[in-house]
C-alpha positions in Angstrom: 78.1 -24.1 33.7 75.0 -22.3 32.8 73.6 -24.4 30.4 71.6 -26.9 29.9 70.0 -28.8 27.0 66.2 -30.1 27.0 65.0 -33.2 24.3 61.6 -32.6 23.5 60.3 -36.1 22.0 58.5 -35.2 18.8 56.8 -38.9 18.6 56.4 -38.9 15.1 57.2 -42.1 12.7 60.6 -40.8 12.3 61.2 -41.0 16.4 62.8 -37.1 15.9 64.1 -35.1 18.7 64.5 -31.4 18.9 67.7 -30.0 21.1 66.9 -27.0 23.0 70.4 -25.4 24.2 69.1 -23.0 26.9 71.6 -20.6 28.5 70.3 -20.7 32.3 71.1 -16.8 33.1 69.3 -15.3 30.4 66.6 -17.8 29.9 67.3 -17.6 25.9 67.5 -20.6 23.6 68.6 -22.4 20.7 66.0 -25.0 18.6 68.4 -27.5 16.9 66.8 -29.2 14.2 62.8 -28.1 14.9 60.4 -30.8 13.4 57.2 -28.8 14.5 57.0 -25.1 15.4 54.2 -26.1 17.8 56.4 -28.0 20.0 59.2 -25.6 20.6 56.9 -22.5 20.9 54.8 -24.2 23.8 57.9 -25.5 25.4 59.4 -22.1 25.3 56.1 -20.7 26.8 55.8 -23.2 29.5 59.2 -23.0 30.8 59.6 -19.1 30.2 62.0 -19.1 27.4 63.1 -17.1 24.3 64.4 -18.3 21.1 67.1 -16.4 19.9 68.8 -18.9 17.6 67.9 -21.4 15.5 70.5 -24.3 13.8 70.1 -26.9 11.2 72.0 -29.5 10.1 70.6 -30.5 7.0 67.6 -29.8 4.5 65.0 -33.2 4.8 62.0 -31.9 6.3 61.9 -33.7 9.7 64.7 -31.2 10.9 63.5 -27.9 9.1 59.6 -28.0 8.8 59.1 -26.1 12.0 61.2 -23.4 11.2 58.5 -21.2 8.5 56.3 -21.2 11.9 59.0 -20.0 13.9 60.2 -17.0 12.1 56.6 -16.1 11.6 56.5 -13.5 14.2 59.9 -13.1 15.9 63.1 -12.0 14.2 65.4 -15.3 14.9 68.8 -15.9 13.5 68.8 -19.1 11.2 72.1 -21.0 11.2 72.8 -23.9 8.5 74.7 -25.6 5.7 75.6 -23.1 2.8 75.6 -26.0 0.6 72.7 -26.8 0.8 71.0 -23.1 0.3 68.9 -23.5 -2.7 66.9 -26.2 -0.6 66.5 -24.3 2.8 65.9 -21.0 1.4 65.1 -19.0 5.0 68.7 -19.6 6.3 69.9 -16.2 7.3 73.5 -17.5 8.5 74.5 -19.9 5.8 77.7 -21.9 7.4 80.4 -24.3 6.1 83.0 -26.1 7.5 85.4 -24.8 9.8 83.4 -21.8 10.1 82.3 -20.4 13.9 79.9 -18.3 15.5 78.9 -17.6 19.1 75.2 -18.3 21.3 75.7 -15.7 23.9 79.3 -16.6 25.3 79.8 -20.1 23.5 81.9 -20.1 20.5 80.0 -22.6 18.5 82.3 -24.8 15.7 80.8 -26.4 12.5 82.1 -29.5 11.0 81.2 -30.4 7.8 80.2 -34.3 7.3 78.6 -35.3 4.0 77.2 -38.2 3.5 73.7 -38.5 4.7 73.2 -35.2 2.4 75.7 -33.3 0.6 75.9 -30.4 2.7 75.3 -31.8 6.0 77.1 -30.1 9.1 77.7 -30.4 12.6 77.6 -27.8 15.8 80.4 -28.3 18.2 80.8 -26.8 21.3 84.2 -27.1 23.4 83.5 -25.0 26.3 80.8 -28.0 26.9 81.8 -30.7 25.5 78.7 -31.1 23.3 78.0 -32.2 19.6 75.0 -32.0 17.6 75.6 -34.3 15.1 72.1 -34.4 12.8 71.7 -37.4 11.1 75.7 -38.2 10.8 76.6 -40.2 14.1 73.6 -41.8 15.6 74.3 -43.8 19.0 75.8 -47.2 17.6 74.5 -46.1 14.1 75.4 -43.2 11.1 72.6 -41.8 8.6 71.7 -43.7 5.8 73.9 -42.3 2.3 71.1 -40.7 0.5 73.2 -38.1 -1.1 76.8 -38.5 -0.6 79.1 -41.4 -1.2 80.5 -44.5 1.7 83.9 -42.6 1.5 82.4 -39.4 2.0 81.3 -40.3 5.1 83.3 -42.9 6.2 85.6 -39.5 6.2 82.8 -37.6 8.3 82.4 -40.0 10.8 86.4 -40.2 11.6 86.3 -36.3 11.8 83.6 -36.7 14.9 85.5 -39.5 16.1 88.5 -37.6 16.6 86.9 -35.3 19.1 87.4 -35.5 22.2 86.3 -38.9 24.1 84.5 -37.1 26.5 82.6 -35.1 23.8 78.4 -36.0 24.7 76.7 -36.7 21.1 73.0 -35.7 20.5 71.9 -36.8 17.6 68.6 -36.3 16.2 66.6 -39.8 16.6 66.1 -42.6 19.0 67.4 -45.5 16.8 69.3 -46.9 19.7 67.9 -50.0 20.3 67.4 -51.3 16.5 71.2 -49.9 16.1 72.3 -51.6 18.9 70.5 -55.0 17.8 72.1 -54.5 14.1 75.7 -53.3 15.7 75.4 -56.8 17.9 75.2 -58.6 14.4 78.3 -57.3 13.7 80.4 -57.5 16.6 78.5 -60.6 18.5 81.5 -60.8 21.5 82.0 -56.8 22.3 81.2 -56.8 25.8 81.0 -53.2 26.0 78.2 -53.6 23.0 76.5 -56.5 24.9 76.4 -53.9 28.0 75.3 -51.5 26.3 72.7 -53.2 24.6 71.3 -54.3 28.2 71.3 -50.3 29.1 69.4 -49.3 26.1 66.7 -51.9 26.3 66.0 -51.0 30.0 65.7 -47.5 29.3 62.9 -48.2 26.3 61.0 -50.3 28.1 60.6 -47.8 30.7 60.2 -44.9 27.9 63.5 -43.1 28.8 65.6 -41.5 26.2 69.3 -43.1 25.4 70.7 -39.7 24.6 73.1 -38.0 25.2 75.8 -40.8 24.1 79.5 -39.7 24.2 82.4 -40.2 21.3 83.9 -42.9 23.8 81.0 -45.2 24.0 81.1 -44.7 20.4 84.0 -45.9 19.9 83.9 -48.9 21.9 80.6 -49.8 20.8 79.4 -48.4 17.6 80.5 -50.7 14.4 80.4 -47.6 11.8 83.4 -45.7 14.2 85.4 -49.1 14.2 86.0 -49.5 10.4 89.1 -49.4 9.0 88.7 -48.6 5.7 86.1 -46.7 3.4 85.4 -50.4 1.8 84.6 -52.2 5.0 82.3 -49.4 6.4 80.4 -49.4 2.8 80.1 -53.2 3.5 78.3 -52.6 7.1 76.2 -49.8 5.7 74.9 -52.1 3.0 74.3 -54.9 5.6 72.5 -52.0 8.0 70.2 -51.4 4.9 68.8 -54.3 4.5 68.6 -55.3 8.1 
């Protein structure tokens, strides 16, 4: 397969990632979510790449506020939530759910999950099994409900849940170990979460990212997937914000 996806670690407060999707033949990429113009633009540079495409899941700055610098000399397609419009005024391809597009030969699906924002998509890609989910499924964690309601995206998160298992998941920060040490709270005897747990602290202390997860290690560890009902995962989120 001729792709391949690069994190570049923004370091800021906010622990942000931006997703490059770079198709391999043509040396032309996608910025998901760009925190900082600066970063993408050198990383394109260094590594001999074009930006053709641009995609953002939702409006709060830390996943739009490279995008002016961006567009300021090149002619790059913006893709992003039509509901959400008025606040991101510079997308050119407003999206909403189960609409699709294409980055060179990969059909690209959205789905819509409100929640952490009212308009909030996700990018789905079959062909290789990848999500972008923004700030909607984080590894063992979901976005805080700053906008939408615990049934709205109690509903989100069993959308992405019904992907496939083998689905990767790149979401947009590294909250995996304070997830993982709230999500341990919750379920105390999950193995898998224990396991897990293990794995993610190892990789932190030696600086590694935890990303990609995948929708099956999501399910078996990640307390927000393994709710039952819109009332229980409002209870968990309410524990989670105060943890």
């Amino acid at each position: 397969m001729h792709y391949k996806i690069h994190a570049i670690d923004v370091k800021n407060a906010l622990k942000n990632y931006i997703w490059l999707l770079e198709d391999t033949d043509t040396q032309e990429v996608v910025a998901i979510d760009p925190t900082e113009a600066g970063l993408v633009t050198d990383f394109c540079e260094q590594h001999g790449l074009q930006l053709k495409q641009i995609w953002l899941t939702h409006w709060h700055k830390d996943h739009t506020g490279g995008v002016e610098g961006l567009l300021a000399d090149q002619n790059i397609l913006v893709y992003g939530p039509r509901d959400e419009l008025t606040k991101i005024s510079f997308i050119s391809n407003p999206l909403q759910n189960d609409d699709h597009f294409h980055f060179n030969d990969l059909k690209v699906e959205i789905i819509a999950t409100p929640g952490h924002t009212l308009g909030h998509i996700t990018y789905f890609i079959e062909k290789i099994e990848t999500l972008f989910s923004g700030d909607t499924l984080f590894a063992m964690g979901c976005g805080r409900l700053f906008e939408g309601t615990a049934e709205q995206m109690y509903h989100s998160l069993n959308r992405l849940a019904a992907l496939p298992i083998q689905t990767k998941v790149y979401c947009t920060h590294e909250y995996t170990l304070a997830n993982a040490e709230f999500a341990l709270t919750v379920e105390p005897n999950n193995v898998a979460l224990q396991e897990r747990m293990q794995q993610v602290k190892a990789l932190r202390e030696a600086d590694q990212i935890t990303l990609p997860s995948t929708i099956e290690l999501e399910l078996e560890t990640n307390p927000f997937l393994r709710t039952e009902s819109a009332e229980e995962f409002a209870r968990i989120r309410s524990l989670k914000d105060q943890f």
